[in-house]
C-alpha positions as a Markdown table, in Angstrom:
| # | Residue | x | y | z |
|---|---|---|---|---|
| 1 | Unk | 14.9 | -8.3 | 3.2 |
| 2 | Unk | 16.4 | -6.8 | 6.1 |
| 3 | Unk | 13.5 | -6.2 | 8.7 |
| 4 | Unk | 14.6 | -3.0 | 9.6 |
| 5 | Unk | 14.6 | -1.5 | 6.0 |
| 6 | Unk | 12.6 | 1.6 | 5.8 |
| 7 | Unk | 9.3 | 0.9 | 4.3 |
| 8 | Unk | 9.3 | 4.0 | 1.7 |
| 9 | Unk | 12.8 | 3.1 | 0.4 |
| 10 | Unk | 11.0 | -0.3 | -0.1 |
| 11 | Unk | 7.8 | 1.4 | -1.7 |
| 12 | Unk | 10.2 | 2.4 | -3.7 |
| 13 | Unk | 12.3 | -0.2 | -5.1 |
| 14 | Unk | 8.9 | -2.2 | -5.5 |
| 15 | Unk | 7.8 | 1.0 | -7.8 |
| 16 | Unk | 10.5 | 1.4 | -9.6 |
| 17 | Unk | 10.3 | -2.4 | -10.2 |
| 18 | Unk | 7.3 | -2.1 | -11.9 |
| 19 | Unk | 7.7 | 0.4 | -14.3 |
| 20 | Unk | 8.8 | -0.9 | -17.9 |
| 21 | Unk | 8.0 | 2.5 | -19.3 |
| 22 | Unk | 4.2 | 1.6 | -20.2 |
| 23 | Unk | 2.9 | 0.6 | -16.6 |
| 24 | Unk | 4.1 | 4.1 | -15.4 |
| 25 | Unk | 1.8 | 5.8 | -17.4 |
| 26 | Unk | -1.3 | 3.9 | -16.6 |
| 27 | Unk | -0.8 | 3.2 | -13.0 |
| 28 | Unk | 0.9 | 3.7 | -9.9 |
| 29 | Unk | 1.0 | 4.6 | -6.3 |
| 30 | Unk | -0.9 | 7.5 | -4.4 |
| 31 | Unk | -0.8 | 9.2 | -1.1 |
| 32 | Unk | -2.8 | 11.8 | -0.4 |
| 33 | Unk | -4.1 | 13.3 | 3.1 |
| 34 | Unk | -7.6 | 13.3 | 4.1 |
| 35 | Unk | -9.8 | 16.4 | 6.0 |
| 36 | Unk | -10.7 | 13.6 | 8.9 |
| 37 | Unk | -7.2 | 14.2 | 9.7 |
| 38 | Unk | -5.2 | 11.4 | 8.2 |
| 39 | Unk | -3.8 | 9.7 | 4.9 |
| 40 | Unk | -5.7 | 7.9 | 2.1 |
| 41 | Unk | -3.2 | 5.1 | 0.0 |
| 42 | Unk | -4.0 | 4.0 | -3.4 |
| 43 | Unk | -1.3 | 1.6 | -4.9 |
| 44 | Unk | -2.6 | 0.0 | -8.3 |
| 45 | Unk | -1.8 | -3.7 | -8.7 |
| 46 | Unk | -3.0 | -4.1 | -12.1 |
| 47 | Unk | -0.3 | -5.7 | -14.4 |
| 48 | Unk | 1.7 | -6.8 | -11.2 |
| 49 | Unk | 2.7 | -9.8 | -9.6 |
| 50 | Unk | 0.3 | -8.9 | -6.8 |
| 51 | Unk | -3.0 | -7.9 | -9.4 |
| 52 | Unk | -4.1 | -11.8 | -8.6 |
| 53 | Unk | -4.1 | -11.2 | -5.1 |
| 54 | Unk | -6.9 | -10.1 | -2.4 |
| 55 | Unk | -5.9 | -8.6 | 0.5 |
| 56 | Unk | -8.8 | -9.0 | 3.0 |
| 57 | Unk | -10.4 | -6.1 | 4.6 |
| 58 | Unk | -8.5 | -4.8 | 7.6 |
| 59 | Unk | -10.5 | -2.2 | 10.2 |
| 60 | Unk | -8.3 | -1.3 | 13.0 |
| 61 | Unk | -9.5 | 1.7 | 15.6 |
| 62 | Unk | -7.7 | 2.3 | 18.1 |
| 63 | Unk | -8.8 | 6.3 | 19.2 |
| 64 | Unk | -9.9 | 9.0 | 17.5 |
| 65 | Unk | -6.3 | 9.7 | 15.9 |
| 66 | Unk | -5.0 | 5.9 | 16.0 |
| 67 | Unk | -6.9 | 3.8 | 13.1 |
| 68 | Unk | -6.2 | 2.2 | 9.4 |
| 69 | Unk | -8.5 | 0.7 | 6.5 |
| 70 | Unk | -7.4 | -1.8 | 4.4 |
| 71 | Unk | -8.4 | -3.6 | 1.8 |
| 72 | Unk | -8.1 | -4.4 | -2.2 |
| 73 | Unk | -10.7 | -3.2 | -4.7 |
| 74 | Unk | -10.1 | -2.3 | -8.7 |
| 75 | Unk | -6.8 | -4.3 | -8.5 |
| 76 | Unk | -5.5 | -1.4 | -6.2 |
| 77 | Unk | -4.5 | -2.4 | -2.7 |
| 78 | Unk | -5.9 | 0.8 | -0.8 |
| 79 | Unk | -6.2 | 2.4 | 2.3 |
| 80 | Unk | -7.2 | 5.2 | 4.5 |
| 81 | Unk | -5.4 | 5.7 | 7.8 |
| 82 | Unk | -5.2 | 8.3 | 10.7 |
| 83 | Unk | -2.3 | 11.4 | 10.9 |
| 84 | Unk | -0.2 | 9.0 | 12.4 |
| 85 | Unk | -0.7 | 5.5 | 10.9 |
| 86 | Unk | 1.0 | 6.1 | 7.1 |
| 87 | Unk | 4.4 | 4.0 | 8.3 |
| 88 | Unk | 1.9 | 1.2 | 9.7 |
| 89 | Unk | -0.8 | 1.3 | 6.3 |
| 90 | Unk | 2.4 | 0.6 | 3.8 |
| 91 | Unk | 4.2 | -1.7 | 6.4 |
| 92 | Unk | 0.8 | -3.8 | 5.9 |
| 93 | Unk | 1.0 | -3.6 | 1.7 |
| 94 | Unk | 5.1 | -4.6 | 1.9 |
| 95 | Unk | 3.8 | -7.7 | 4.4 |
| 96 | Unk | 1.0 | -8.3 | 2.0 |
| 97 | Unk | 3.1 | -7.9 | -0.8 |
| 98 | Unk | 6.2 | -10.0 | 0.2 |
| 99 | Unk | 4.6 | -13.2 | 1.1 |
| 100 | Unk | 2.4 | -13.5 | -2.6 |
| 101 | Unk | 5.6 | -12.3 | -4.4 |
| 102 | Unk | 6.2 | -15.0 | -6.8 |
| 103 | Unk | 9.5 | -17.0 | -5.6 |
């Protein structure tokens, strides 16, 4: 992978990877805002490569704008981030997710 790749066009080639036309209509991924300001991440891991896989709690605060949560729960890797942290949050999930892809 070339470092520089954008992290959504890798979100999605890694969705669009797992959907087989039944996993797509159980699961997937989610990104909505939150009131605190900032962005909450769900991306469901169940029937993955990844769904094995525990990513261990992450708690980052840097200021009252600057901060991410993450963590796996409910074979969903998920997290909640400030306004400015969504590129940093699914940066983490593409590490995460590259290094316990199967070879």
């Amino acid at each position: 992978m070339n470092g520089d790749e954008n992290v959504l066009d890798w979100l999605q080639g890694w969705y669009a990877a797992q959907c087989d036309e039944d996993w797509e209509h159980e699961w997937g991924v989610k990104i909505e805002t939150l009131d605190n300001p900032g962005w909450a991440v769900r991306i469901d891991l169940e029937e993955t490569d990844l769904e094995e896989h525990a990513f261990p709690r992450l708690d980052i605060e840097r200021g009252k704008d600057d901060w991410l949560m993450a963590w796996t729960s409910d074979m969903a890797f998920r997290a909640a981030c400030g306004p400015g942290n969504l590129t940093e949050v699914l940066g983490l999930f593409r590490r995460w997710a590259m290094e316990n892809a199967p070879l």
